[in-house]
C-alpha positions in Angstrom: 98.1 107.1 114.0 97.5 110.6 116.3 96.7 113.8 114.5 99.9 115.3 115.0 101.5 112.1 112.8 98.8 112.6 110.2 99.4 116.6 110.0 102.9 116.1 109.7 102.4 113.2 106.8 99.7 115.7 105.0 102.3 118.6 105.2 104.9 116.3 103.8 103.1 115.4 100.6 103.3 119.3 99.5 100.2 120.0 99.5 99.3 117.5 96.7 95.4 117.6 97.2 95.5 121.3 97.0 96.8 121.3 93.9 94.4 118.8 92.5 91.2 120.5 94.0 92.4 123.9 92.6 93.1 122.5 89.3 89.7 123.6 87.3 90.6 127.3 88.3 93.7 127.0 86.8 94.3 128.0 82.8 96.1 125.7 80.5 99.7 127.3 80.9 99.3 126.6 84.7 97.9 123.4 84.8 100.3 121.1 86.7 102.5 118.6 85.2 102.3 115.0 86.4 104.7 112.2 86.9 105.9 110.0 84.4 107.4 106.6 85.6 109.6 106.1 82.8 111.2 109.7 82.6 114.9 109.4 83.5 115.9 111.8 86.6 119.6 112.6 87.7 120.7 110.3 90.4 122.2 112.8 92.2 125.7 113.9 91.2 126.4 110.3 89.9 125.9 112.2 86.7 123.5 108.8 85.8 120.4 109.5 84.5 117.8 106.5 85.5 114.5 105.8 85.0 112.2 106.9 87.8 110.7 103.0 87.9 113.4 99.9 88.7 112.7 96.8 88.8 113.1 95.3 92.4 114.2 91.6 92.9 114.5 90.9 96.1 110.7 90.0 97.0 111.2 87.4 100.3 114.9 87.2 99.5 117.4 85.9 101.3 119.7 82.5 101.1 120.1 83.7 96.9 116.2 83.2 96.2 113.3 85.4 96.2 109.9 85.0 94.8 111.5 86.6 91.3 113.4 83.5 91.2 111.2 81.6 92.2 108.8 82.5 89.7 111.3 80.2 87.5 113.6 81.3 84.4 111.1 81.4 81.6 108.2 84.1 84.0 110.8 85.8 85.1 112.8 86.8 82.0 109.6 87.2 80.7 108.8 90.2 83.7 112.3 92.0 83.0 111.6 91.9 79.8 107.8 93.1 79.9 109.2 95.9 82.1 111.9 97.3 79.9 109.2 96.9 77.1 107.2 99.9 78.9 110.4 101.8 80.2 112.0 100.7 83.1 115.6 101.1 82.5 116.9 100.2 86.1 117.2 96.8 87.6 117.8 95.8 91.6 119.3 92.6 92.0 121.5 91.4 94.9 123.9 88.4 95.9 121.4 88.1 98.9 118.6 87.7 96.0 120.1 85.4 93.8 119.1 87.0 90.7 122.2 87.9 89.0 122.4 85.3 86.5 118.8 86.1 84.8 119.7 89.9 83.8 121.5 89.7 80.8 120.0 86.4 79.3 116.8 88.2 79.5 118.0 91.5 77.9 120.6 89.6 75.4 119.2 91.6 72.6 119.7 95.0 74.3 123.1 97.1 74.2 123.9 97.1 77.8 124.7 101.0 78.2 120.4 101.1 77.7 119.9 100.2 81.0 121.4 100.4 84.3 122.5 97.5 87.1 122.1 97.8 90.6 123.6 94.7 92.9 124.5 94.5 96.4 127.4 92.4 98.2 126.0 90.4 101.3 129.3 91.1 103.9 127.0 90.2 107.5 126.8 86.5 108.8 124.0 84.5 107.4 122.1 85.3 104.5 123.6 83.0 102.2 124.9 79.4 101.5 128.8 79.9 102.0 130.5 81.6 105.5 133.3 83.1 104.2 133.0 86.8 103.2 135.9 87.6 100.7 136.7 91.6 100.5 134.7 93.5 98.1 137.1 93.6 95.5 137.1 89.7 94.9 133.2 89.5 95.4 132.8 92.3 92.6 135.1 90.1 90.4 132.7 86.9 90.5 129.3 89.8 90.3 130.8 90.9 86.9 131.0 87.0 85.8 127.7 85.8 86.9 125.5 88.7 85.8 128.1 88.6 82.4 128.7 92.2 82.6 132.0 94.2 82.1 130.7 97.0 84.4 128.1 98.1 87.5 126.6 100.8 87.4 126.0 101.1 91.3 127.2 98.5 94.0 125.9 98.5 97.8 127.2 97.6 100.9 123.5 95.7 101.8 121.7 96.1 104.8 124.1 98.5 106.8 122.2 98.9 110.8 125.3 100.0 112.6 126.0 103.5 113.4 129.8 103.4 112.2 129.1 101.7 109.2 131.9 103.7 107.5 134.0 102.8 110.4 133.2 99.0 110.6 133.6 98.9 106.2 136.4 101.6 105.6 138.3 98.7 104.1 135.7 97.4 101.5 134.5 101.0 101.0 138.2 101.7 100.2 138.1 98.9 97.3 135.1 100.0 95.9 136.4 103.3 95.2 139.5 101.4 93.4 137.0 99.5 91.3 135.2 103.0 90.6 138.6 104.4 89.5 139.1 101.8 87.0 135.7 101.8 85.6 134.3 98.3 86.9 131.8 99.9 88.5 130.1 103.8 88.4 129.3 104.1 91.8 129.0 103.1 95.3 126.7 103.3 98.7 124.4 101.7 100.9 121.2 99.8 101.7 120.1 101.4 105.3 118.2 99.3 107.7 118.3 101.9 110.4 117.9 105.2 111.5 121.4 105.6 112.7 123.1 104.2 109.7 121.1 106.2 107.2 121.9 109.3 109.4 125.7 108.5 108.9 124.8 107.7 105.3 124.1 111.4 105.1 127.1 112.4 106.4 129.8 110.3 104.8 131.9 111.9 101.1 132.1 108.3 100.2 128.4 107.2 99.4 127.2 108.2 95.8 123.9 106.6 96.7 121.5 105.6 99.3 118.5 102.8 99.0 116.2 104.0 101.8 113.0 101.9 102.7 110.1 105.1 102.7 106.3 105.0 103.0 103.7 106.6 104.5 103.1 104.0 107.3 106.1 103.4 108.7 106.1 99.9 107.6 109.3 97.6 107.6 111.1 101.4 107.6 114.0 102.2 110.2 112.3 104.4 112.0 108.6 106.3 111.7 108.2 108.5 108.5 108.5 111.7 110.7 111.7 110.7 111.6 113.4 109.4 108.4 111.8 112.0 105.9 114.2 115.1 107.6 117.4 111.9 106.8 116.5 111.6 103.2 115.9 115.5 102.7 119.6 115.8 104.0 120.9 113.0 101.8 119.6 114.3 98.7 120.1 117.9 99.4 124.1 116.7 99.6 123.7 115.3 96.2 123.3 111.7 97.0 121.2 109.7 94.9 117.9 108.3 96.9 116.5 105.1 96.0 113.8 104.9 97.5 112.2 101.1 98.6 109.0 99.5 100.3 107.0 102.1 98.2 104.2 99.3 98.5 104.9 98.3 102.2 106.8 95.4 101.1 103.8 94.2 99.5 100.8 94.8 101.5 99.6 97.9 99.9 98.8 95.1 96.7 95.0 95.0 97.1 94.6 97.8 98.7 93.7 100.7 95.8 93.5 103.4 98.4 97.0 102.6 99.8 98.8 102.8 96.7 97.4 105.9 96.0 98.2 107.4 99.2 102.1 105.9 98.7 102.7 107.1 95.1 101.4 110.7 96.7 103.5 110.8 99.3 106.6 109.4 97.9 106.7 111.5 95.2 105.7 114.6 97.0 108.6 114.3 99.3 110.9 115.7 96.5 113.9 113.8 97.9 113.4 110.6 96.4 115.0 110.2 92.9 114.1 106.4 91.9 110.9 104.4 93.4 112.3 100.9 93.8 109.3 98.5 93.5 109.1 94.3 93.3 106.8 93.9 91.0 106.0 90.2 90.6 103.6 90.4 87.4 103.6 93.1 84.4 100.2 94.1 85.5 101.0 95.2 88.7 104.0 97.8 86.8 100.9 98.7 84.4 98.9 99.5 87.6 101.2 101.8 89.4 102.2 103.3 86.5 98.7 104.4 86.4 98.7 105.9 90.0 102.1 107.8 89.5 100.8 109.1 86.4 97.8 110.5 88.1 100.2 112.7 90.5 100.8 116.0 89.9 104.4 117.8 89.9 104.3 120.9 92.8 105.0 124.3 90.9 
């Protein structure tokens, strides 16, 4: 990475270190504030309040498994569970991820208006068992069935890459705006795999929300942090809810200490990102970056 990338990465991050190396000259009224993983924040003008931790799904996902599912019914319940024990109130799951039916077993003791559901309909060739790809209003229909739900609180077009997106899906965005209207679900947008498509993202009345991949490496992003960090800035400054996702490089940050750090820093010093979407796999790992967003401070 050339200075000029690292300058522009430091800059990004507001200044975080400053703030922690001037902290002993401060007094106690100006002592920063740090993060809290389990506050809720405003997902932009959904007028949804979420927790700043949700629980990703999708680890290695794809043909409806992932290593959640994997994990088997009894560890994995036992995960969502473990998680809304210490405050996560937002859950990711997708058709891609095959993870639907293990919600609401798992949380069967919980009102569902204490937490939120995120899912994601699969509309590109591949990706799972079946060919056809009914319109989004008859996919919704059999979501609300297998997660046993009357409601979504947020549905995705997943894994949008072209540039006219809203173009290509005007019909199934169209439907998902009917199925807003009548309360089946609270709002709509997109999961980005490129730059172009998150750039449109930006642009287009119809998203409520974007899932964005964001880290300070670049890795398994749409385009290099430089470039993407301007998108999301624009998105949320619209009043678009950000999820951001690959907070932990899709994984490879785990045994790296320093790594996380640097990610929970830089994510959260953006001030664009509302949610940190993260696939934890064990309740120690939540525990542990918990720990590292709790340790970064709020710019004045």
């Amino acid at each position: 990475m050339n200075m000029k990338r690292r300058d522009f990465i430091a800059r990004s991050a507001v200044g975080l270190g400053g703030l922690v190396c001037g902290a002993s000259s401060l007094t106690a009224a100006d002592k920063p504030t740090f993060y809290d993983p389990y506050e809720t924040v405003p997902l932009g003008k959904t007028k949804m309040n979420w927790t700043r931790f949700c629980l990703g799904t999708g680890m290695s996902g794809g043909n409806r498994q992932s290593n959640h599912t994997r994990m088997g019914k009894e560890k994995f319940e036992t995960l969502i569970n473990g998680a809304y024990d210490r405050g996560v109130r937002v859950f990711d799951l997708a058709d891609l991820y095959g993870t639907h039916p293990f919600l609401i077993p798992a949380l069967k003791t919980i009102p569902r208006d204490k937490y939120s559901v995120i899912t994601k309909i699969w509309f590109r060739p591949g990706g799972i068992p079946e060919p056809e790809r009914p319109d989004a209003d008859v996919v919704v229909e059999r979501f609300l069935k297998e997660i046993k739900t009357d409601y979504l609180d947020l549905v995705l077009l997943h894994c949008v890459t072209a540039d006219k997106w809203n173009e290509d899906l005007r019909k199934q965005m169209d439907l998902l705006a009917k199925m807003k209207d009548k309360g089946l679900i609270r709002a709509h947008g997109v999961s980005c795999h490129s730059l172009g498509a998150l750039k449109t993202a930006a642009a287009e009345p119809w998203v409520d929300s974007v899932h964005a991949r964001i880290n300070p490496d670049g890795i398994s992003m749409d385009d290099k942090p430089e470039n993407v960090i301007p998108v999301l800035k624009q998105i949320h400054a619209a009043g678009k809810g950000v999820v951001g996702m690959k907070i932990a490089g899709e994984g490879k940050y785990r045994n790296n200490e320093e790594k996380k750090n640097e990610s929970a820093r830089f994510v959260l010093g953006l001030g664009c990102v509302d949610i940190l979407n993260i696939g934890f796999e064990k309740q120690e790992e939540i525990d542990d970056f918990a720990d590292r967003v709790k340790k970064v401070p709020k710019a004045a």
